[in-house]
N, C-alpha and C positions, 0 to 999 in steps of 0.2 A: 668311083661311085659305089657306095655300098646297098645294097640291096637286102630287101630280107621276103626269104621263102615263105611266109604266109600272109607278107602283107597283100600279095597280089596286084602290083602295081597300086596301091593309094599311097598315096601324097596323106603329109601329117596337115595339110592343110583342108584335106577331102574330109577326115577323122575331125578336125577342131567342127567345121561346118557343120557335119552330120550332128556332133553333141552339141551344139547349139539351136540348131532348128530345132533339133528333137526334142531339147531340156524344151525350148519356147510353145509346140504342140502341148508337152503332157502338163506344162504352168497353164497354158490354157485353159484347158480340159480341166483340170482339178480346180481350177480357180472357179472358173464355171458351175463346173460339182458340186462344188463347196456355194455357191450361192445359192442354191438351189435348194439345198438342203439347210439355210439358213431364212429362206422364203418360204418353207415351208416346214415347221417346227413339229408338226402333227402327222409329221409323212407315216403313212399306212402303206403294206405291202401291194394293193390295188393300184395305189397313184406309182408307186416304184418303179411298180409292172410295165403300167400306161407310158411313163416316161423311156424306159428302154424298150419299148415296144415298138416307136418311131424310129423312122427310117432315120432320121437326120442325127438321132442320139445314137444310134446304130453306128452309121459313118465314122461321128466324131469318136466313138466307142473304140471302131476299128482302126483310127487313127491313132489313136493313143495305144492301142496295142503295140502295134507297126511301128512306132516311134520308141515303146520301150524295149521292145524288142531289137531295136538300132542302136539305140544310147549304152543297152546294155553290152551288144556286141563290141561295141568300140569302146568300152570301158573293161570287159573283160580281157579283149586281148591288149590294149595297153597293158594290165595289169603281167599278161602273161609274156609279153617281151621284154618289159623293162623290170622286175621285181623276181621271176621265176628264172629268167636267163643270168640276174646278177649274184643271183647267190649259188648258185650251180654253174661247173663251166663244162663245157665238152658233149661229148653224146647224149648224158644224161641231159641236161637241160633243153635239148632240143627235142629229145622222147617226152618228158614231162609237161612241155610246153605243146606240142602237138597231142597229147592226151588230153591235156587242160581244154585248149582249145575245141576242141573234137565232143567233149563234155558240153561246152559251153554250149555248143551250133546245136547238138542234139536236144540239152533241157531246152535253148529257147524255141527248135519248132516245135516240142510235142506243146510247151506252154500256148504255143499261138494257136496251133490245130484247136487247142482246147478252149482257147478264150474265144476263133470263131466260132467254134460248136455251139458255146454258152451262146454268144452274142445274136446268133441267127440262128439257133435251134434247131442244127440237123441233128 
């Protein structure tokens, strides 16, 4: 059985699930957005406000964070085992790939810290 050091025990079948729920949250979310903003042709910074103001737009808000924040992960490191390990072989490519990686985890928490900050305004 071949294993690999960063998947950390998932299955490619955990990775398909995750980008699929997660694509179906943020189609959600932006489909909804997008209605919203087509309901309302004359939107002012006031009603903008009011709209993420609500706990429930909050939620879904923080949803859709949390969800791109998944999809991106498991598209990053696909990206990073299957395309950075095939063109590099040996030590380098697995220094590379754990840099890569280690990039990726760190832009996407400081993004999340930031998008709660925005979304619930500590």
């Amino acid at each position: 059985m071949v294993t690999n050091v960063t998947s950390f025990g998932r299955s490619g079948l955990y990775d398909w699930v995750v980008q699929r729920l997660t694509a179906v949250i943020l189609g959600v979310y932006f489909v909804g957005l997008f209605g919203y903003l087509i309901m309302n042709p004359d939107l002012n910074f006031q009603q903008w406000q009011a709209l993420f103001s609500t706990t429930w737009m909050r939620i879904a808000s923080l949803m859709a964070l949390l969800s791109l924040c998944a999809h991106a992960w498991v598209g990053l490191w696909t990206v990073s085992t299957d395309y950075l390990t095939t063109y590099l072989i040996g030590s380098k490519a697995t220094v590379l790939r754990l840099l890569w990686q280690v990039g990726s985890v760190v832009l996407m928490f400081i993004y999340l810290v930031w998008g709660i900050q925005i979304l619930w305004g500590m």
